[in-house]
N, C-alpha and C positions, 0 to 999 in steps of 0.2 A: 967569602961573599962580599968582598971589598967593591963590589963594582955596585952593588944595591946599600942601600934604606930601608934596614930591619927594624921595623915599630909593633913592639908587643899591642896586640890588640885579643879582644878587650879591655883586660885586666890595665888599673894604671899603676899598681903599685910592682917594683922589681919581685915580691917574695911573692907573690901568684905570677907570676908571669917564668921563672923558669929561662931566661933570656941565654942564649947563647953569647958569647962573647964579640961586642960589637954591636949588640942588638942595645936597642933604646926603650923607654915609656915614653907613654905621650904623658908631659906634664900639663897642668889646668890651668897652669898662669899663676901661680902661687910662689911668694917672695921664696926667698932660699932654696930653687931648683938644683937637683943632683945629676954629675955631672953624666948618669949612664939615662937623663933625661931628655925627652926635645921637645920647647915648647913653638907651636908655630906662634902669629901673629893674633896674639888675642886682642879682644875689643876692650875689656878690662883692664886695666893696671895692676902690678902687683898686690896692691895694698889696695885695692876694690874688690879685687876675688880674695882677698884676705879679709874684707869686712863682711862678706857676701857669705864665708862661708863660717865667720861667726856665730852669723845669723840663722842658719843651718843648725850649727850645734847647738845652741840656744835654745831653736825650735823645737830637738829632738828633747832635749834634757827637761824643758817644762812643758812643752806640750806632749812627748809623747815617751815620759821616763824613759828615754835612754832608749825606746825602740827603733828599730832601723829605718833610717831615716825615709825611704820611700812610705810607711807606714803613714805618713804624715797626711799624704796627698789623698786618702779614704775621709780622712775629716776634715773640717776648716779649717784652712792655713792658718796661723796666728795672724791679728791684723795688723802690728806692727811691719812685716813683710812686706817686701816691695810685690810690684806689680812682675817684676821680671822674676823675683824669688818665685811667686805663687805657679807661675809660669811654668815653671822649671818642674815644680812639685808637678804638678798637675801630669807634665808630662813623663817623671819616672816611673808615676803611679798608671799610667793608662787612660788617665782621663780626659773629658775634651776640654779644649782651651776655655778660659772665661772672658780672653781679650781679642784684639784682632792678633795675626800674626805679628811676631816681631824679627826682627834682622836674624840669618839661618846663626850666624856666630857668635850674636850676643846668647840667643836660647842655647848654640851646643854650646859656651861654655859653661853658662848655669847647670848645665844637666852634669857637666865632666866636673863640676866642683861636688855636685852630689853624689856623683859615683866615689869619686875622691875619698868621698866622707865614709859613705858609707862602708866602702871597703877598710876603710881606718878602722871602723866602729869595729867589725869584723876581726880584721888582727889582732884588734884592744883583747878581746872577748878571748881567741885563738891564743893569746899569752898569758891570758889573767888562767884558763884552763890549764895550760900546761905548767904553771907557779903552782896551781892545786894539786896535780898529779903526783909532781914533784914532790912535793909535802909529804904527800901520803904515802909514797915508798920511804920516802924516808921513817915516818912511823912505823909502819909494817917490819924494817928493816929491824928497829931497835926491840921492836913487840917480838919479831922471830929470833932474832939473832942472826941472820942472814943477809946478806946481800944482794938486792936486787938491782938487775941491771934491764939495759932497755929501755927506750923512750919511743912512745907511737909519736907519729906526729897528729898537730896541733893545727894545722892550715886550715881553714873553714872550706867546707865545700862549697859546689858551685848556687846549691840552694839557699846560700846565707850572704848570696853576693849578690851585686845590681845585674838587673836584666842585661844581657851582654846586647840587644837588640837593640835598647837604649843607646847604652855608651856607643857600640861601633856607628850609629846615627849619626850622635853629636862627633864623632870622632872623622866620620866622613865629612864634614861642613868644614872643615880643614885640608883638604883634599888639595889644594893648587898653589897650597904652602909647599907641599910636598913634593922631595925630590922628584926627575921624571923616572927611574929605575927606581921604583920603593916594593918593596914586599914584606906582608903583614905574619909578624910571628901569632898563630893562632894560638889562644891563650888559657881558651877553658873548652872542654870538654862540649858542651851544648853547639856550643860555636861549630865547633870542628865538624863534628853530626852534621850541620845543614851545610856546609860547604861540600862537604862529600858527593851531598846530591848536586852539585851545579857542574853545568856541562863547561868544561875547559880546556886545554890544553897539558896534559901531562907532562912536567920537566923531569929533567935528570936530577934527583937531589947533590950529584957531584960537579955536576956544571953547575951549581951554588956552594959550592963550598961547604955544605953539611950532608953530612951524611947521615944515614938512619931516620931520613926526614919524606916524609912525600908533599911534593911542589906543583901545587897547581896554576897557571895565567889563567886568569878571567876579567872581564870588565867590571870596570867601579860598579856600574849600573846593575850586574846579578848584587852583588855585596848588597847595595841601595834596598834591592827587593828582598831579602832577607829580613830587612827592619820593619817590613811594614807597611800598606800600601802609603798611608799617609806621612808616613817618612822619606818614601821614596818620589813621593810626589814635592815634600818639603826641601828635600836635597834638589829635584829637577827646577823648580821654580828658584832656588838659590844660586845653585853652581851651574846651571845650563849645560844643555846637552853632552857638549865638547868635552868637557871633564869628564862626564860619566863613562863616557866611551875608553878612557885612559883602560890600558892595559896593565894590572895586579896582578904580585903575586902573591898566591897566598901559600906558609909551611905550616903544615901540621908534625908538628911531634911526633913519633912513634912512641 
């Protein structure tokens, strides 16, 4: 698939995302980017989305002990948060704006620093569980005298991760950064479900260079509607018609 621009979507971190070789994350604009990362042209600096998302974890650890961080956005924001943090919150969580709109790329990067996070929070959780398991065959082992082998995994499922409707939003507000040949490695399960349903073009998965993959073309603008009418109406008002019309592709995993 050398001839596309494989960006794992939704998921941004590489260990949910399953990437084939070649394939990228979308990074949030955060200092020390890895190198199977791409970040487009954010409005932020490194060291802005790096204070921004401080502020994030801050918020989760005192205001909402360590809960995931969308939780946040069902209560009042802490008021030391900016007006763009609150913003952000507001929108992981489902809620209406409290401000006018603001720029589509400053809010999708707020949201992709909280998905960021939140997905962190998740793996934190995902390893601190398999350290326990660990432990306890080990006990088991010296209590039986036996040797136990086997490790389930430890990956958080797709209910303990950020709304994928969210992120692929903020992720489309990026859309013209985007090579013109890009096609999105679909990344979780929920996602892939509502792609299914959209009418497009069925590709060969060998004329992409993956196999055991099913490849769909569709336009940005189905993706868009996916998120939400008010998302789609946020992407149409930001990136203008022309974009949404680009043709995607989108791979589903088998």
């Amino acid at each position: 698939m050398d001839a596309y621009f494989l960006l794992a979507l939704p998921r941004l971190h590489a260990e949910l995302a399953d990437l084939p070789e070649g394939g990228v994350t979308l990074w949030p604009g955060l200092p020390r980017r890895p190198e199977n990362a791409w970040a487009p042209a954010m409005p932020l600096s490194p060291s802005i989305a790096s204070a921004c998302l401080a502020d994030y974890e801050r918020a989760c650890r005192d205001g909402a002990s360590g809960a995931p961080v969308h939780a946040l956005g069902a209560e009042h924001a802490p008021a030391d948060l900016s007006d763009a943090e609150r913003r952000a919150l507001r929108e992981m969580s489902g809620l209406p704006a409290e401000a006018p709109e603001q720029p589509l790329r400053h809010t999708a990067q707020q949201v992709l620093l909280l998905a960021w996070l939140q997905e962190k929070q998740s793996l934190d959780m995902a390893e601190l569980e398999k350290k326990i398991s660990a432990s306890r065959r080990e006990l088991a082992s010296l209590i039986s005298g036996r040797t136990r082998v086997g490790e389930a995994s430890f990956l958080p499922d797709d209910s303990e991760l950020p709304d994928w409707k969210k992120t692929l939003a903020a992720a489309l507000a990026f859309l013209p950064d985007m090579p013109e040949k890009s096609a999105f490695w679909v990344s979780c399960q929920p996602m892939a479900q509502a792609v299914t349903e959209l009418e497009g073009e069925e590709l060969s998965p060998g004329s992409l260079g993956l196999p055991g993959v099913r490849a769909l073309r569709v336009k940005a603008s189905a993706l868009a509607s996916l998120c939400g009418r008010s998302a789609a109406e946020r992407l149409e008002r930001g990136l203008g018609a022309a974009q949404l019309e680009r043709p995607l592709i989108l791979v589903l995993p088998q």
